[in-house]
LUMVEX-910984 format. One record per residue: x, y, z of N, C-alpha, C in turn. Coordinates in steps of 0.2 Angstrom, whole numbers, padded with zeros to 4 digits, always signed. Layout:
<nodes>
XYZXYZXYZ...
</nodes>
This chain:
<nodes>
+0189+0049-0113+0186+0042-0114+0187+0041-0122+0185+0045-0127+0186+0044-0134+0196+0043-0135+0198+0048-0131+0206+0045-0133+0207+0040-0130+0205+0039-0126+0208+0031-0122+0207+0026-0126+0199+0024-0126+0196+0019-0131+0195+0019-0138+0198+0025-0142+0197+0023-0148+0203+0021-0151+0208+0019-0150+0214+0017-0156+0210+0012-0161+0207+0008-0159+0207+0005-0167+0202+0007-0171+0198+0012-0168+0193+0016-0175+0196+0018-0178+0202+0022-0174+0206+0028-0180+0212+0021-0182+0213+0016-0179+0217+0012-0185+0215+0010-0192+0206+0006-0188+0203+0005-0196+0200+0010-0199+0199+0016-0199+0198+0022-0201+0203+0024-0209+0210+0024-0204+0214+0026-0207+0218+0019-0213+0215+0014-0213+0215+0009-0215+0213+0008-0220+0205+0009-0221+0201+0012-0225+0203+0014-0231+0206+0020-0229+0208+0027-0233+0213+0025-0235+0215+0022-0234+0224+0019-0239+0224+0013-0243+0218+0010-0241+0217+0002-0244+0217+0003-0252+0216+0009-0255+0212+0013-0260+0223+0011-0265+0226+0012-0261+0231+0015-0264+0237+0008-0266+0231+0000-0264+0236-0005-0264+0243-0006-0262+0247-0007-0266+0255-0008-0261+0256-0013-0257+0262-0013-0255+0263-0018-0251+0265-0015-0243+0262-0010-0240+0264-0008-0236+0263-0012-0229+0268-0013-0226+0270-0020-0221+0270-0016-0214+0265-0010-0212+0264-0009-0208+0256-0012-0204+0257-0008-0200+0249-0012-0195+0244-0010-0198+0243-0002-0203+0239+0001-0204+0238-0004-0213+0245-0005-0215+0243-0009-0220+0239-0016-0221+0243-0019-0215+0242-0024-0216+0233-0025-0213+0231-0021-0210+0223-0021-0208+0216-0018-0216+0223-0015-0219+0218-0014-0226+0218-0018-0232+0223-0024-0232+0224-0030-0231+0219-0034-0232+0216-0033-0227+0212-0041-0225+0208-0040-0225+0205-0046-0224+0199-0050-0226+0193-0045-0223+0185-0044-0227+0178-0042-0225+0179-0045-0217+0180-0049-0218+0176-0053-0209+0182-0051-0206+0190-0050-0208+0194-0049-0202+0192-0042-0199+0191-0036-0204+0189-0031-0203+0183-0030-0198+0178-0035-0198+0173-0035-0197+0174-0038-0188+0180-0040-0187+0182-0044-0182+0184-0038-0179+0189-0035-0180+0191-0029-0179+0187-0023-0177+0183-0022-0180+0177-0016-0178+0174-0019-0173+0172-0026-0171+0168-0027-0165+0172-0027-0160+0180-0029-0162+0185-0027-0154+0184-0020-0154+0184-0016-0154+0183-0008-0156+0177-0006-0151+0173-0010-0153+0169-0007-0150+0166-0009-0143+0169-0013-0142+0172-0017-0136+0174-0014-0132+0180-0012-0133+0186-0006-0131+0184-0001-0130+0181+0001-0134+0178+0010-0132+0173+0009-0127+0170+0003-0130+0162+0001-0120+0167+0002-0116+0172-0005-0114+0177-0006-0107+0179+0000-0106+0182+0004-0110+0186+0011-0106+0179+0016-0104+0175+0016-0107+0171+0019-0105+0166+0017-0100+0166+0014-0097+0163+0010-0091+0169+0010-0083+0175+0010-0087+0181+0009-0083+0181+0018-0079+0183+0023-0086+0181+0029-0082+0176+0032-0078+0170+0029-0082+0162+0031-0077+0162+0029-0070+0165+0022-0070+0165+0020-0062+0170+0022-0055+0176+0025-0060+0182+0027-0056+0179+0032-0053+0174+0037-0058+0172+0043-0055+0167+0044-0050+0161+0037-0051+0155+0032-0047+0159+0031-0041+0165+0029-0039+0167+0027-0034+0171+0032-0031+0174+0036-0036+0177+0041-0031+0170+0046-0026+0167+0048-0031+0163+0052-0028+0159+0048-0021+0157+0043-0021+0153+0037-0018+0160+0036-0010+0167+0036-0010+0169+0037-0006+0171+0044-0003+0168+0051-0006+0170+0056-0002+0165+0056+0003+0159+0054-0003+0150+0057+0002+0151+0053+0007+0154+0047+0008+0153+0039+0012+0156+0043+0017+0164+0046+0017+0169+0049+0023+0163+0055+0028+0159+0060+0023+0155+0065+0025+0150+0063+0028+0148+0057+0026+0140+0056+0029+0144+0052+0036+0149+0048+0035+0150+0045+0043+0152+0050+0048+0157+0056+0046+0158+0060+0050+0152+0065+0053+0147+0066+0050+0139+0069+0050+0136+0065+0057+0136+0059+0053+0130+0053+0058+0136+0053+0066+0140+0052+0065+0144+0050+0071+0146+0058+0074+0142+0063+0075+0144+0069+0077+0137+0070+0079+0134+0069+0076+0126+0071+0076+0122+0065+0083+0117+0069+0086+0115+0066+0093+0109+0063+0092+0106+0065+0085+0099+0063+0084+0098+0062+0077+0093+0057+0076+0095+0054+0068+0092+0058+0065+0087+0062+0066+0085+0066+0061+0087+0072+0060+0095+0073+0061+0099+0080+0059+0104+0075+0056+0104+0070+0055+0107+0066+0050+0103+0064+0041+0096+0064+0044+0092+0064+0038+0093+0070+0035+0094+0074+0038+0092+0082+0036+0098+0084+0032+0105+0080+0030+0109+0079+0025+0108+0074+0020+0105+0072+0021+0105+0065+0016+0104+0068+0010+0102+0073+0008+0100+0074+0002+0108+0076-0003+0108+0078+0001+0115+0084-0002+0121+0076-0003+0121+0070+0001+0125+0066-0002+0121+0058-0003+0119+0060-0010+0114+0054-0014+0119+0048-0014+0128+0050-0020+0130+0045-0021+0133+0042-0016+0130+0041-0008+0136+0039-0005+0128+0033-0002+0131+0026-0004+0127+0020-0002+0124+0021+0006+0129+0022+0010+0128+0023+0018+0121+0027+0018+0119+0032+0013+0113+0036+0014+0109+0030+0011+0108+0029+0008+0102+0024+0005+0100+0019+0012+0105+0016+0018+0106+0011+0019+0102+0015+0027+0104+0022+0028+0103+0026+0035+0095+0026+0035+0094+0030+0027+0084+0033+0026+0081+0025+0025+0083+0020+0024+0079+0013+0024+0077+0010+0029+0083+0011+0036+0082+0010+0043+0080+0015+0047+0081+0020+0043+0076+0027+0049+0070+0028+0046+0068+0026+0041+0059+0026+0040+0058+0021+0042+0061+0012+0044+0058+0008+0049+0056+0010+0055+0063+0012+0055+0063+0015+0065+0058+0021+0066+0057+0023+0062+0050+0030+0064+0044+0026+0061+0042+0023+0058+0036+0019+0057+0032+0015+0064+0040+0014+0067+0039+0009+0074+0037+0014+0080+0042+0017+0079+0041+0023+0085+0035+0027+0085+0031+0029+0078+0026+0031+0078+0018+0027+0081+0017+0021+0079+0016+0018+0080+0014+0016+0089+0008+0018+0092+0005+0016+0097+0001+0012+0099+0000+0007+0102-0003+0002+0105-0011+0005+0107-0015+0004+0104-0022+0006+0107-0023+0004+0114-0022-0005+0115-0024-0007+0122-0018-0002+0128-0013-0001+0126-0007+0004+0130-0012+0010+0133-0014+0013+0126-0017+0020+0128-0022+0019+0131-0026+0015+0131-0032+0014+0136-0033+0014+0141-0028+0007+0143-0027+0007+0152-0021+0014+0154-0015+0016+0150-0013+0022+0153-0011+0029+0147-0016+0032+0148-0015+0039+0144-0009+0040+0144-0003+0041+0149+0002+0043+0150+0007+0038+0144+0003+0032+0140+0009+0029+0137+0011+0033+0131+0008+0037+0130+0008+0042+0122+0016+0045+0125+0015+0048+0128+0020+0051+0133+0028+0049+0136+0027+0042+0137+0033+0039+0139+0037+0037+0133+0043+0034+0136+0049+0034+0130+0047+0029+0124+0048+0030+0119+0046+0027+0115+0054+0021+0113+0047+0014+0112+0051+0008+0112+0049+0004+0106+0055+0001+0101+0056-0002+0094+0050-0007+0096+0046-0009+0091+0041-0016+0090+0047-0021+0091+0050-0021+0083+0053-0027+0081+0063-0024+0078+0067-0025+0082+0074-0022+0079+0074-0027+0074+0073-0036+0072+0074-0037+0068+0071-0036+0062+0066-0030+0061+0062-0029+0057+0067-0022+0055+0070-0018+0058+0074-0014+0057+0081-0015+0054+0082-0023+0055+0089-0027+0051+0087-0029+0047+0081-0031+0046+0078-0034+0038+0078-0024+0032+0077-0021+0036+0074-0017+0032+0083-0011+0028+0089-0015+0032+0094-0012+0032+0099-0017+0027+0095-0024+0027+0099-0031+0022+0094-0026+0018+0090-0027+0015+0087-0027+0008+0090-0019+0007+0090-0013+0010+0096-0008+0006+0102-0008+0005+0106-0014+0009+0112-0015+0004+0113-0019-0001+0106-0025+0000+0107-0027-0009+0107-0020-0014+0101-0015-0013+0103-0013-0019+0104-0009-0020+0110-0007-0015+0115-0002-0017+0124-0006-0018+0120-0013-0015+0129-0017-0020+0126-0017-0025+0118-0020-0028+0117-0019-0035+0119-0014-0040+0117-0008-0036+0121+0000-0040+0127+0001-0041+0131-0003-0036+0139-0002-0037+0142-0008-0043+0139-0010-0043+0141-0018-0049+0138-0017-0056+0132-0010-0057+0131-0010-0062+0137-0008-0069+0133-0013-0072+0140-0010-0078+0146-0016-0078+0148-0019-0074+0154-0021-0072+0154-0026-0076+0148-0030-0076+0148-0036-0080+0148-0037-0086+0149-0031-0091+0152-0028-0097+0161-0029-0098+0163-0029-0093+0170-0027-0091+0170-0036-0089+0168-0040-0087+0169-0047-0088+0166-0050-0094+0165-0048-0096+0161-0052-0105+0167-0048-0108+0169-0043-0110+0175-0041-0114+0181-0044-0111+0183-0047-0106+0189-0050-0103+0188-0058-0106+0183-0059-0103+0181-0068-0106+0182-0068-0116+0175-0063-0119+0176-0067-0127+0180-0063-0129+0184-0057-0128+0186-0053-0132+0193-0057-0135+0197-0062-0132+0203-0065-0135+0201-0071-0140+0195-0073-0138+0191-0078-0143+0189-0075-0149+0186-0070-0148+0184-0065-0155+0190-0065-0159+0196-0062-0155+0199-0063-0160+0204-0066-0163+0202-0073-0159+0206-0078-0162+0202-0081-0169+0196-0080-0166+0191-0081-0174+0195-0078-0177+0195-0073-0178+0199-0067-0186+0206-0072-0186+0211-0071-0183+0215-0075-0183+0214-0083-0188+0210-0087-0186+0208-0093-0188+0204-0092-0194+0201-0088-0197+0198-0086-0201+0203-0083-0208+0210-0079-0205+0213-0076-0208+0220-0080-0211+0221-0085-0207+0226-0092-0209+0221-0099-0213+0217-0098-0212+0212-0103-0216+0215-0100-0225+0212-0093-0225+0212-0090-0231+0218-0089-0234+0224-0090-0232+0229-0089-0232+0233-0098-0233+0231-0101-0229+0231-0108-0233+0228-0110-0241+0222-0109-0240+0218-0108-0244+0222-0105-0252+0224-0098-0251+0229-0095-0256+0236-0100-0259+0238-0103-0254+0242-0107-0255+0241-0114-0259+0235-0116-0259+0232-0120-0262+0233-0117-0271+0230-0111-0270+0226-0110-0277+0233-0108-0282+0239-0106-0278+0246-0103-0280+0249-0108-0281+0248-0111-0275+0254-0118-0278+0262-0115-0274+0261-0111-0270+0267-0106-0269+0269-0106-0260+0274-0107-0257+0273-0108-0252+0279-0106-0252+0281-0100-0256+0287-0095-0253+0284-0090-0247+0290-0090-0242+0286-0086-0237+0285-0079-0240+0288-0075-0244+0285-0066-0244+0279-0067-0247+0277-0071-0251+0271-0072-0252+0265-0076-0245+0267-0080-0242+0262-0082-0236+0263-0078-0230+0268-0076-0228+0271-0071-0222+0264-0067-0223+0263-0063-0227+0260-0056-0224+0253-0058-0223+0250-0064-0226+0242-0066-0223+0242-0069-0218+0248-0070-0215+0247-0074-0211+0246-0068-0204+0254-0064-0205+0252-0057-0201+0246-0055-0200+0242-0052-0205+0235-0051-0205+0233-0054-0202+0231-0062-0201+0229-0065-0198+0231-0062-0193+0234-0063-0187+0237-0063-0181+0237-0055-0179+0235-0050-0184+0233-0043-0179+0225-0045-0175+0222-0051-0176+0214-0049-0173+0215-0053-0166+0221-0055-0165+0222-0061-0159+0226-0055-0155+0230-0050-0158+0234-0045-0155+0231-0039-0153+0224-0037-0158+0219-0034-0155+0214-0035-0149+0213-0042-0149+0208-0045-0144+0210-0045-0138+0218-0047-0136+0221-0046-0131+0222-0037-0127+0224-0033-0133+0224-0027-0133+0216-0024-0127+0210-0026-0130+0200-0024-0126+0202-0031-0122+0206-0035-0121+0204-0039-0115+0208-0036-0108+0216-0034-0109+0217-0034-0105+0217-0028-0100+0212-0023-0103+0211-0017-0099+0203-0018-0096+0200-0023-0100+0194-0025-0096+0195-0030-0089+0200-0035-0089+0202-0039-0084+0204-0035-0078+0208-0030-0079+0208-0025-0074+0207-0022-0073+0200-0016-0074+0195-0015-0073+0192-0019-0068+0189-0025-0072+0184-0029-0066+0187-0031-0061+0194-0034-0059+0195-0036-0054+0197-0030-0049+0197-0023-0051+0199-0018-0046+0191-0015-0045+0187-0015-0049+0179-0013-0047+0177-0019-0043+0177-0024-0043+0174-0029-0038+0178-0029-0032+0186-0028-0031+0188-0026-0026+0185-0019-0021+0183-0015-0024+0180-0009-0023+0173-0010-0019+0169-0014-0024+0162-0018-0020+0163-0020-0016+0167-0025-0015+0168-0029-0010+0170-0023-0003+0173-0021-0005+0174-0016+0001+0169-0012+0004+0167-0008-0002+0158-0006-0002+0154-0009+0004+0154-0014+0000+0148-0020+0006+0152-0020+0013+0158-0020+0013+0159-0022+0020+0157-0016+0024+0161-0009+0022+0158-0002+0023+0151-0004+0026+0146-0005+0023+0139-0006+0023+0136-0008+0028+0140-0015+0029+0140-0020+0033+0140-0017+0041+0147-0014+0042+0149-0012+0047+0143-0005+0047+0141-0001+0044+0138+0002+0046+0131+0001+0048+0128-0004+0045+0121-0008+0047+0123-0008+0056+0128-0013+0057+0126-0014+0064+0130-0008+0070+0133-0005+0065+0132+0002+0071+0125+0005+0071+0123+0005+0067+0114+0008+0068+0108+0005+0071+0109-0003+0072+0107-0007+0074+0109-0007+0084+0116-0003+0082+0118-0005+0092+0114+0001+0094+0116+0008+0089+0112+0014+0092+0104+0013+0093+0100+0012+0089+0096+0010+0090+0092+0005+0097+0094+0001+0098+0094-0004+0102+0096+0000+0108+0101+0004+0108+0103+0007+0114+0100+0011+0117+0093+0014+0112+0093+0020+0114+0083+0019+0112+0081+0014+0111+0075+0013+0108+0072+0006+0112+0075+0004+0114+0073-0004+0117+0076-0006+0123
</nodes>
């Protein structure tokens, strides 16, 4: 994560530590020691931007990896298994996989219901304790299988929306530096009187690394977000499709 995401710490790092030695070094590392308090300061906040994005980007590859091996194990479990409670009896062992949140949400409904006996039933026939036990309500068993996959697409979406704010301002940020760094460079031109370019050239350069940098934190968070939302979005259908498998067993076999 730290080498992915930090190139521009260690650029203005190293930036830093040279600025001391003035020159007219016409490199990136120069030209960033260079410039202006606020271009720097433009600079550090793309930085820090980019170290979040890559590090949200690898947290979730591994959130989703994992979250689809438990998904393959706990389907192959459920779909082998003849009775839900030798399926609950793994749940534990696969936390990251949504399908379990979404299994224990409708199997504490469906045992609440099956527990559950009618006093006037018992009354008139002792024997109903004993007979096969039938669901209240399935679609109290569907409500109780939407509200677990809200918020386990909420847990898969976490973070992400870090990775679309770094996509959206991080070019704007640093068109700021940019625009802040040809102002003062205009500005220079004024007080010089000089409009040779090797004299205007290089602040203009400076200018134009925070727009070069912005781009740089923008376009590893744009993809990011658009391959993580692809991911949910499959998630959910996963979800989806397994709600009403649960729902048909259920029904089949309760009602």
């Amino acid at each position: 994560m730290r080498t992915l995401g930090s190139p521009f710490l260690a650029l203005l790092l190293q930036a830093e530590s040279g600025a001391a030695s003035g020159g007219t070094d016409s490199s990136i590392l120069g030209l960033i020691a260079r410039s202006t308090p606020i271009s720097k300061a433009v600079l550090l906040t793309l930085a820090l931007m980019s170290v979040g994005s890559w590090a949200i980007i690898l947290y979730k590859l591994w959130v989703f990896r994992r979250s689809e091996q438990q998904s393959n194990s706990f389907l192959d479990v459920f779909r082998r298994s003849s009775k839900f409670s030798e399926v609950a009896a793994v749940c534990r062992s696969l936390t990251e996989s949504p399908l379990v949140g979404l299994f224990q949400s409708g199997y504490a409904e469906l045992t609440a219901q099956l527990r559950q006996a009618s006093p006037e039933d018992l009354a008139t026939n002792p024997r109903a304790a004993a007979a096969r036990p039938t669901l209240k309500s399935l679609a109290a068993v569907d409500r109780a299988l939407m509200r677990a996959s809200v918020v386990e697409v909420n847990k898969l979406e976490s973070r992400i929306t870090f990775l679309a704010t770094t996509a959206s301002i991080a070019p704007f940020v640093g068109l700021f530096g940019t625009v802040v760094g040809i102002m003062m460079s205009f500005q220079m031109i004024g007080e010089t009187g000089s409009t040779n370019l090797a004299s205007v050239g290089p602040g203009i350069a400076e200018a134009l690394i925070a727009t070069a940098f912005g781009l740089v934190a923008a376009v590893p968070a744009v993809v990011g977000y658009n391959y993580f939302s692809n991911r949910v979005r499959l998630s959910a259908s996963q979800m989806d499709d397994f709600a009403m498998e649960f729902l048909n067993i259920a029904e089949r076999n309760f009602t």
